[in-house]
N, C-alpha and C positions, 0 to 999 in steps of 0.2 A: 504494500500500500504506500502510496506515496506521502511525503510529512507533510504534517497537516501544520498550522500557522495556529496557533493558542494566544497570542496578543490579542484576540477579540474579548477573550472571556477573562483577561488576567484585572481589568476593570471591577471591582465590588458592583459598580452599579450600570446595569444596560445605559445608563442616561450618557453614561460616559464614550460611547463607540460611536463612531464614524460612518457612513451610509457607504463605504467599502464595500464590493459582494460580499466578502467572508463575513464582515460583519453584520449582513443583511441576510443571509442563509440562515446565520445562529441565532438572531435576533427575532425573527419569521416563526421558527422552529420553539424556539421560547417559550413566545406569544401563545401560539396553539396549545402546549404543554401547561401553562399557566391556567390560563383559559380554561382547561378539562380541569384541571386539579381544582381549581375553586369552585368552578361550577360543580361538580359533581362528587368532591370528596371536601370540600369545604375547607380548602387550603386559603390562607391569607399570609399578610405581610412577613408576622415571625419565620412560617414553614418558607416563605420565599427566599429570606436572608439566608436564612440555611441552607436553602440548596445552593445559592451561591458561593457559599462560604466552601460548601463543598467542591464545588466545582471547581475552584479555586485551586483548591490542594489536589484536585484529580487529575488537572490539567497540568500542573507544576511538572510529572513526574514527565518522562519520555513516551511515545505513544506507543508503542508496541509493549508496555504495563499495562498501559490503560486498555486495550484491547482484550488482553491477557486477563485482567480482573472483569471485563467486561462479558469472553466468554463463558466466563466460571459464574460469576452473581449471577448475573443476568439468562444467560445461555440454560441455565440450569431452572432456574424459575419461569422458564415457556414462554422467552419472549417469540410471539408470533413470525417468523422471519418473513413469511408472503406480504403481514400488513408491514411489516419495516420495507421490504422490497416497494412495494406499492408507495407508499410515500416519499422515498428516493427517486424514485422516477419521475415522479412529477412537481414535487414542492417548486423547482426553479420556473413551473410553468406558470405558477401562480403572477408571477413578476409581468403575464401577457395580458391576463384579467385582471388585476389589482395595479389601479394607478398610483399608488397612496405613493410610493418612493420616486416613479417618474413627476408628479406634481412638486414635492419638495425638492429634486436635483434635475429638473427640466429632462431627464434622460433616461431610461432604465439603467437600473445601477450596472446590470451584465449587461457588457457590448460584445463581447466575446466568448471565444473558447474556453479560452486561459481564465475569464474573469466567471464564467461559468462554472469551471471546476470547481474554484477558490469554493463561490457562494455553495457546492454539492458537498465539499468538504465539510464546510462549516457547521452545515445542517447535518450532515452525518453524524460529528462531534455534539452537538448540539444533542439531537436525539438517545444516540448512546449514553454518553454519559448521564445524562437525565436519567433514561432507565437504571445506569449503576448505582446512583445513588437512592432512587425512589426502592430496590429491592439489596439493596446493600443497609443501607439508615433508616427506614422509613416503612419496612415491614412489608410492601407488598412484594404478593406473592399471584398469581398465574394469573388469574382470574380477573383480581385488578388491571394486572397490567397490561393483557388483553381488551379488556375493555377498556381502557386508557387510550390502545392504539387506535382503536377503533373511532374511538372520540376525535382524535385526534385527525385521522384520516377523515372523516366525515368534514369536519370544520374547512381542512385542505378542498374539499371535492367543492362546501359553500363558495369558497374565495373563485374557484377555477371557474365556476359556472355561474360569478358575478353577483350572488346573492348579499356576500358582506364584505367587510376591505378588512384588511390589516390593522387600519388604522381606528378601526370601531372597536376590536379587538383590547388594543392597546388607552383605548379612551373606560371601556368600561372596568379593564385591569384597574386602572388609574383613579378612578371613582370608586369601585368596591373596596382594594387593598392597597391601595398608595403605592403604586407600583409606577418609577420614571422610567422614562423611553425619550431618547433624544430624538426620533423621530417622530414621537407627538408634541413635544416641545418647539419642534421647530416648524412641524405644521399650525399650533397653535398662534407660534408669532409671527408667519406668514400670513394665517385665514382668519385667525381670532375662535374657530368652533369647527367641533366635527359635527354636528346636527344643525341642519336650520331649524325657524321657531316651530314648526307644522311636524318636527318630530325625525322625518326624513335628513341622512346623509347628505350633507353639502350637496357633493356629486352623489346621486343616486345611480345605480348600476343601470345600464339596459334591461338587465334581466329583469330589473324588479316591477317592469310597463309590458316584461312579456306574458 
């Protein structure tokens, strides 16, 4: 596997990263993973600092550990490999349907191959390590964490097929558990709101008039 670039996540706080692909892969990735855990296991701010803090120290060591603990925690508690396959394959598609990073950098963050990869990496790392630490620290076991993926992919297939942004995502993280994101930050001092007053997204997707 080729090395992966860990300056995204060495940051305590997402607010801190850069609209770089790698850092818009892991960022993406997050988001979705946040998302599911509060909504449906009622995770907030504390559990949030903690995975970061984890991540932190997961990330430090060299990656071919981190794989290594990843096959053993993780491998071994059933993580679904077809719903990880599945979302590997398409999270970078999201960046075709989801204007949220082209509106704040005039451009999609991937212009490329190379800059492609970065952002598949990142979401890889992103993922993985997320599950080492939810069934390494955090107790789940199969069942959760399948139904996790699932969630997770489900949220992925919303964005792809224009139903929600990223950035709604990251506004209602942000409102429930205090959760920063420099890319709501920075949409915020661009547009001043992610909802007009009538309740509806700034930009409303196509899909949501089809």
């Amino acid at each position: 596997m080729a090395a992966i670039n860990f300056d995204f996540i060495r940051q305590k706080e997402l607010s801190q990263t850069k609209h770089r692909p790698e850092n818009v892969g892991a960022v993406i990735t997050l988001v979705l993973f946040y998302k599911n855990l509060h909504d449906h296991y009622g995770f907030g701010r504390t559990r949030f600092l903690y995975i970061m803090d984890q991540f932190e120290k997961v990330v430090n060591k060299e990656w071919a550990l981190t794989q290594a603990e990843v096959d053993d925690a993780v491998g071994k508690r059933g993580l679904d490999e077809t719903l990880y396959r599945d979302y590997m394959q398409r999270i970078s598609k999201t960046l075709d349907t989801d204007d949220t990073y082209r509106r704040l950098l005039g451009k999609s963050p991937v212009q490329n191959a190379q800059q492609r990869k970065g952002f598949n990496e990142a979401a890889e790392v992103g993922y993985k390590v997320t599950m080492l630490i939810l069934t390494k620290y955090l107790g789940f076991g199969k069942k959760r964490l399948n139904d996790l993926q699932r969630y997770v992919k489900d949220d992925m297939w919303a964005i792809l097929e224009g139903r929600v942004k990223v950035i709604e995502f990251m506004a209602m993280l942000h409102k429930s558990c205090a959760q920063q994101f420099g890319a709501l930050d920075d949409w915020l001092a661009k547009y001043g709101k992610v909802y007009r007053d009538d309740g509806l997204p700034l930009w409303p997707s196509k899909a949501m008039y089809e």
